[in-house]
C-alpha positions as CSV (number, residue, x, y, z in Angstrom):
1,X,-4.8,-25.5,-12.0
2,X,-8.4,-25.6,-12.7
3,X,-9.1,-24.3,-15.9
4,X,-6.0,-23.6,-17.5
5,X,-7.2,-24.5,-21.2
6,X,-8.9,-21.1,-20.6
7,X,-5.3,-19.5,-21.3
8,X,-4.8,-17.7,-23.6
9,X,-7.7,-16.1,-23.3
10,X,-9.1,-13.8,-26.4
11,X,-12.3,-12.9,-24.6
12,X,-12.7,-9.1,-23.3
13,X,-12.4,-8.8,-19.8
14,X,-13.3,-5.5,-17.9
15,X,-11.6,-4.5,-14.7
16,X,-12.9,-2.4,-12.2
17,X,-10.6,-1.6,-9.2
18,X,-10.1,1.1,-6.5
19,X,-10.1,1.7,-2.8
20,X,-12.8,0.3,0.2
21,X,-15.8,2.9,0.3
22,X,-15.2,4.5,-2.9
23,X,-18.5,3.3,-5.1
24,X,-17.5,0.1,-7.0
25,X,-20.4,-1.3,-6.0
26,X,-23.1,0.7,-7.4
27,X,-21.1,1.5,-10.5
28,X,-20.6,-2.3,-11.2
29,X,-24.3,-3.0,-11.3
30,X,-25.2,-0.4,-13.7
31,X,-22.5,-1.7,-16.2
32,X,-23.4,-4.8,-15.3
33,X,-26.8,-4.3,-16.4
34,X,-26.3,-2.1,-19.2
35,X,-23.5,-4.2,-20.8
36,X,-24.5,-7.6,-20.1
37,X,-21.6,-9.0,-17.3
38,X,-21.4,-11.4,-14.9
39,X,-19.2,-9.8,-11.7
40,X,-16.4,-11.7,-10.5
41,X,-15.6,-10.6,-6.9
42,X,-12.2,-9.4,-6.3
43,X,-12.1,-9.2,-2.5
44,X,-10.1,-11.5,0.3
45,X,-12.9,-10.8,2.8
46,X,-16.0,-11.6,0.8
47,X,-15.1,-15.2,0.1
48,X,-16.5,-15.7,3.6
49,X,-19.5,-17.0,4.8
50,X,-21.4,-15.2,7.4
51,X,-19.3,-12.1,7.1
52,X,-21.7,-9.4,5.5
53,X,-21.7,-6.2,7.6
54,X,-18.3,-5.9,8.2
55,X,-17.4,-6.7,4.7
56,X,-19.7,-4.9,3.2
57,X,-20.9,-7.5,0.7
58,X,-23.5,-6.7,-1.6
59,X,-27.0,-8.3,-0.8
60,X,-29.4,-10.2,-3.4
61,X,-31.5,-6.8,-3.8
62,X,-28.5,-4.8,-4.4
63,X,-27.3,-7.5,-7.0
64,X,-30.7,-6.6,-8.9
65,X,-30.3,-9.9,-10.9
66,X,-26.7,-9.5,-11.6
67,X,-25.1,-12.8,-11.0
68,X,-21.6,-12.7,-8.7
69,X,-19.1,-15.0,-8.1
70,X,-16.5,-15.9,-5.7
71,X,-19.2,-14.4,-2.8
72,X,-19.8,-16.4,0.7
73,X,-17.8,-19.7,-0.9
74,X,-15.7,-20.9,2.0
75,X,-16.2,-20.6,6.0
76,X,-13.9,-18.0,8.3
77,X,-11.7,-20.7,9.0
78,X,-11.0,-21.7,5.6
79,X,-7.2,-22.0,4.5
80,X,-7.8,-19.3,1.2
81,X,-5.2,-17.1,-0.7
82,X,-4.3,-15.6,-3.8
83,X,-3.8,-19.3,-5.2
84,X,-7.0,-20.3,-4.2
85,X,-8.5,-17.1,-5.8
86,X,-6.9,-17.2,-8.8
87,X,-8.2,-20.8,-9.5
88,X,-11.7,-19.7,-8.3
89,X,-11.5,-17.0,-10.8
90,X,-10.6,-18.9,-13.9
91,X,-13.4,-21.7,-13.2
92,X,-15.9,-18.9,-12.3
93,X,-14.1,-17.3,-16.2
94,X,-14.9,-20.6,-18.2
95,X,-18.8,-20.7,-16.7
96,X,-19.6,-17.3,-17.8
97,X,-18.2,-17.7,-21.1
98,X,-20.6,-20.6,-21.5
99,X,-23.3,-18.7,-20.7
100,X,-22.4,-15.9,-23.5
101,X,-22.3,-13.0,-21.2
102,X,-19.3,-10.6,-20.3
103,X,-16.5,-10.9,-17.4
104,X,-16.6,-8.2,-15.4
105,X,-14.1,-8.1,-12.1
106,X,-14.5,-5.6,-9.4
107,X,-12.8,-5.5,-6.4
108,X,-10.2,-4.2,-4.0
109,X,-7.6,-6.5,-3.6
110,X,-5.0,-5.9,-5.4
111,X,-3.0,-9.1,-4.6
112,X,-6.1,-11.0,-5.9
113,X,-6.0,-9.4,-9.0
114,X,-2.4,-9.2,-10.3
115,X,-2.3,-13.4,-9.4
116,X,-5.2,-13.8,-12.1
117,X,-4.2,-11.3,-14.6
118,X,-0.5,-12.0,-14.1
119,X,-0.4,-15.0,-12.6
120,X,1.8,-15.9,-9.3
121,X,5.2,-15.7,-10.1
122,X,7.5,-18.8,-10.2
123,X,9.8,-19.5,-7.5
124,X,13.1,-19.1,-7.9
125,X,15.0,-22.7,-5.5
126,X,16.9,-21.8,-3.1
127,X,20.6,-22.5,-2.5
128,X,21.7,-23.4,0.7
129,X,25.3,-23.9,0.9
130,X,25.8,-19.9,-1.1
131,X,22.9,-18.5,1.4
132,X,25.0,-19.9,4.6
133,X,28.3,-18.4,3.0
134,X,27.0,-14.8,2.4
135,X,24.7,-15.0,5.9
136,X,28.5,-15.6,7.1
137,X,29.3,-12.7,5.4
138,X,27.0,-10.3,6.5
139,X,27.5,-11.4,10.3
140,X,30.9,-10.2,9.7
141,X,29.8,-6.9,9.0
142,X,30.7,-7.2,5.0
143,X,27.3,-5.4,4.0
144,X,28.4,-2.9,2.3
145,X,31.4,-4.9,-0.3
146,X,28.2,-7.5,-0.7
147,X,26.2,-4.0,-2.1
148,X,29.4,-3.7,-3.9
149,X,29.3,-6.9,-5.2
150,X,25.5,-6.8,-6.2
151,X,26.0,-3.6,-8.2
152,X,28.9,-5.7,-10.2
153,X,26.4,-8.4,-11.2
154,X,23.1,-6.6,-11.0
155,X,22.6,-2.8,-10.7
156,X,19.5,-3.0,-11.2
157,X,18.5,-5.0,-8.0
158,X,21.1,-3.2,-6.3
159,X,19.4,0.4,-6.8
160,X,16.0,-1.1,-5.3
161,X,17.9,-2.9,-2.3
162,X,19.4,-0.7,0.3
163,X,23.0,-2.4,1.7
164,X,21.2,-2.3,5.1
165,X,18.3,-4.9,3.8
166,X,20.3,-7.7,4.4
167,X,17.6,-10.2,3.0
168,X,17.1,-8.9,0.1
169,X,20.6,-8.4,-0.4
170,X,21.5,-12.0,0.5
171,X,18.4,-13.5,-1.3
172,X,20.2,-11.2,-4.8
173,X,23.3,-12.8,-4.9
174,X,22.1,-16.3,-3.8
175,X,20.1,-16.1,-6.8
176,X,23.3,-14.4,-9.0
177,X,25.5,-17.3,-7.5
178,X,23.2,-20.2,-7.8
179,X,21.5,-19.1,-11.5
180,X,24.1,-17.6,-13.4
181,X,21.7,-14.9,-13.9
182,X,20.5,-11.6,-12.4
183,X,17.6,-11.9,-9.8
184,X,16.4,-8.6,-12.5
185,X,16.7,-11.0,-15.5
186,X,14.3,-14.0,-13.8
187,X,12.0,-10.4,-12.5
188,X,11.6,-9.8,-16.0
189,X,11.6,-13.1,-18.3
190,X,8.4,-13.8,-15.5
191,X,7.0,-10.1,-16.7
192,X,7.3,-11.8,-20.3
193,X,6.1,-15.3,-20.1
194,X,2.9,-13.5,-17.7
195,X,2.4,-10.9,-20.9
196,X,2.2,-13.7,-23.3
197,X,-0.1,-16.4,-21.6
198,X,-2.9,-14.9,-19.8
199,X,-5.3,-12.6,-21.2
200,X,-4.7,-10.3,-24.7
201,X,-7.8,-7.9,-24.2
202,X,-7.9,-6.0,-20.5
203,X,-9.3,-3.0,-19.5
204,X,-8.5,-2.0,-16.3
205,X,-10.1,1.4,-14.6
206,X,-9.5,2.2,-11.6
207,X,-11.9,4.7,-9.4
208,X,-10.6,7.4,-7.6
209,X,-10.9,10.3,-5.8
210,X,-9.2,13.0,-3.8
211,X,-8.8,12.4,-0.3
212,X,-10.5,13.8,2.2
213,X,-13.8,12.6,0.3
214,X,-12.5,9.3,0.1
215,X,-11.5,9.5,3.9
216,X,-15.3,10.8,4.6
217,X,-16.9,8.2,2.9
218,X,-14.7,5.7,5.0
219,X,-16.1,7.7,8.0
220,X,-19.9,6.9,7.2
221,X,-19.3,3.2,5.7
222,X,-17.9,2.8,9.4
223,X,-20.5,4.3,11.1
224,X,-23.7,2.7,9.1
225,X,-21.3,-0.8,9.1
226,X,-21.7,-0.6,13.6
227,X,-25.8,0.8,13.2
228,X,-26.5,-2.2,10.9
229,X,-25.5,-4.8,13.5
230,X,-21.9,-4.8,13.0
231,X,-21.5,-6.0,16.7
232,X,-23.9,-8.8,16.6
233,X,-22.4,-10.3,13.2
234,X,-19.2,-10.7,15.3
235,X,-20.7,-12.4,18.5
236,X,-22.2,-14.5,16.5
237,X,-18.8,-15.3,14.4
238,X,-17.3,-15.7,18.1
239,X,-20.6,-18.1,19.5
240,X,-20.3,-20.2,16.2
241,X,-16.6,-21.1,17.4
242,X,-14.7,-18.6,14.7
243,X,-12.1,-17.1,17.1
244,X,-9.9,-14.3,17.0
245,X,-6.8,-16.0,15.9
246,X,-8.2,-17.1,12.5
247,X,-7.2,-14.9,9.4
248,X,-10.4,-13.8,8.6
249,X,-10.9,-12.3,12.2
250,X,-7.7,-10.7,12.2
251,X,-8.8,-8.6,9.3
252,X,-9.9,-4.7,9.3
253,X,-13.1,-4.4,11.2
254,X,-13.8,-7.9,12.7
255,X,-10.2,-7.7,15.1
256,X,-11.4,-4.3,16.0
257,X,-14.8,-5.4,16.9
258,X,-13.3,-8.3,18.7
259,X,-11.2,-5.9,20.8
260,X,-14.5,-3.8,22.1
261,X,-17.0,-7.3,22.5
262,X,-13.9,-9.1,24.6
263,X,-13.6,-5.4,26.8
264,X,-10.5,-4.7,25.8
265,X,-11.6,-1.2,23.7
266,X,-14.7,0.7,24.2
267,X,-16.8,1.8,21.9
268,X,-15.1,5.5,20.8
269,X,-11.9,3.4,21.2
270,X,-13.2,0.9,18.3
271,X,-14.3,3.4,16.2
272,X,-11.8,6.0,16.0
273,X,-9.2,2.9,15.3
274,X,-11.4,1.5,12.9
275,X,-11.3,4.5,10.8
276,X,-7.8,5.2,11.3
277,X,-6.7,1.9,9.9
278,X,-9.3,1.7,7.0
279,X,-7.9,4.9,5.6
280,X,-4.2,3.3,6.1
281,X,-5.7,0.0,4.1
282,X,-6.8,2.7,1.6
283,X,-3.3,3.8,0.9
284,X,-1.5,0.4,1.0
285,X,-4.6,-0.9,-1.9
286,X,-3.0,2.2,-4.2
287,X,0.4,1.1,-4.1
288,X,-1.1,-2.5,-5.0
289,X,-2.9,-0.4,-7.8
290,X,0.2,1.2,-8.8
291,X,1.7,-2.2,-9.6
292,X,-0.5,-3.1,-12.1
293,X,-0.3,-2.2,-16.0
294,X,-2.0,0.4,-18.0
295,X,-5.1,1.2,-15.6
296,X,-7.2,3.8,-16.6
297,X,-7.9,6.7,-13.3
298,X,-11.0,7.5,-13.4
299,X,-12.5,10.0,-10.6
300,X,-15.7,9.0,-9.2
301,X,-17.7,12.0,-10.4
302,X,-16.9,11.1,-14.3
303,X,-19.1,7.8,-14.3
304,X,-20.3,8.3,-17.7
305,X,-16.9,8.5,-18.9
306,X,-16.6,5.1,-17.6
307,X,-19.6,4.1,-19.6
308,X,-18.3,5.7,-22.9
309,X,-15.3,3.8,-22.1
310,X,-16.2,0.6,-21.5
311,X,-18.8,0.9,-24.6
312,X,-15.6,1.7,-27.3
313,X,-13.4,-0.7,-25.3
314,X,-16.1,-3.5,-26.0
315,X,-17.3,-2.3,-29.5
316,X,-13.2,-2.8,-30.8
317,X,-13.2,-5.9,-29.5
């Protein structure tokens, strides 16, 4: 992994997280500027070249000087993940820290973010002889003594797995049988060894804001993303040979625009979707949120509290 001398890392990192449409942006740049950082993008879709409208990537003027990483760095058909991202991150980490400014990370993806705080857990082998007995078993309809025999050896996993989620419930006592140990006990030895080798000075706040503002805002972010050309950014993904199966153009946005410009949606059609499943993305970033530690809610009308915040959080450290 690039940049793993990096770990652990004593340096002060500032977090700012929270749902599409709900200010990040803006808010970024004025700590940015005010506290000396360097932004680290946190986003899945703004890697991408030549996706700007749909994305809603910040331009050059908006950046007003502040230098970004981890914007426009690999083409819509690049293979990219949460491992790419999370080696990105720690290179784009060790250049600002030679520079002598701040890390700050902002983004929306949650995924992204837990891999670089965290880092991506380590997979547990599998066992195939034990996983073709207990598949055996639950073909014969022995679901519920396999519960039975999950609560024996791990009641924690077996109050999180229902006896009908027969993956999960094989994949437990594969790991029980084949380890010697709980699939709970690897969960949290990997919460333990993530605690003690990645970064000892976080600050995570997290924007937020009560509903149907947030849902509004989606609204207009949809409606100024299709006046400002959102249609011709996706012929010309389409014209430059980036087609509808890659990743990138199955995301929120481009697939729906795809839809309309191939005929198969009009244009009402495209939106109201379009806004339908950007709330939904809303909700699913929160429970990403929710699995992070110790962030800091903040609503978006209290942005000087984030100010005061971040100024004691960097003055103790």
């Amino acid at each position: 992994m690039k940049g793993t001398g990096f770990f652990p890392c004593h340096e002060p990192i500032v977090v700012l997280i929270g749902p599409t449409a709900i200010g990040k942006t803006a808010l970024s740049i004025s700590l940015a500027r005010e506290f000396g950082f360097e932004i680290i993008s946190v986003d899945s879709m703004q890697v991408y070249r030549y996706m700007d409208i749909g994305t809603a990537k910040i331009s050059t003027e908006e950046m007003n000087g502040v230098k970004h990483h981890l914007i426009s760095i690999v083409d819509p058909d690049a293979s990219y993940d949460a491992v790419s991202f999370e080696n990105d991150a720690i290179e784009a980490m060790v250049q600002i820290k030679t520079t002598g400014k701040r890390i700050l990370l902002t983004g929306g993806t949650g995924l992204y973010l837990k891999a670089l705080l965290e880092g991506l857990s380590e997979e547990l082998p599998a066992f195939p002889e034990i996983r073709a007995d207990l598949m055996l078993r639950i073909k014969a309809g022995g679901r519920n003594l396999m519960h039975e025999e999950l609560l024996r050896c791990d009641q924690i996993s077996a109050k999180r797995i229902h006896e009908n989620d027969s993956h999960r419930l094989v994949r437990a006592l594969e790991i029980y049988r084949g380890t010697g140990k709980p699939w709970s006990w690897h969960i949290n030895k990997d919460r333990e060894r993530k605690k003690d080798s990645r970064f000892s000075k976080v600050q995570v706040i997290g924007l937020t804001t009560d509903r149907s503002r947030l849902y509004a805002r989606i609204e207009k972010r949809s409606r100024v993303m299709l006046e400002s050309g959102f249609e011709g950014e996706v012929r010309d993904l389409l014209n430059r040979g980036y087609g509808a199966h890659l990743k990138s153009m199955r995301s929120i946005g481009y697939s729906h625009m795809v839809k309309h410009v191939l005929g198969e949606w009009s244009w009402d059609v495209m939106l109201e979707n379009l806004v339908r499943d950007t709330r939904r993305y809303a909700k699913r970033q929160y429970t990403w949120f929710r699995r992070l530690d110790n962030i800091q809610w903040v609503d978006t009308s209290e942005q000087d509290r984030v100010r005061r915040d971040v100024e004691r959080f960097l003055s103790s450290n």
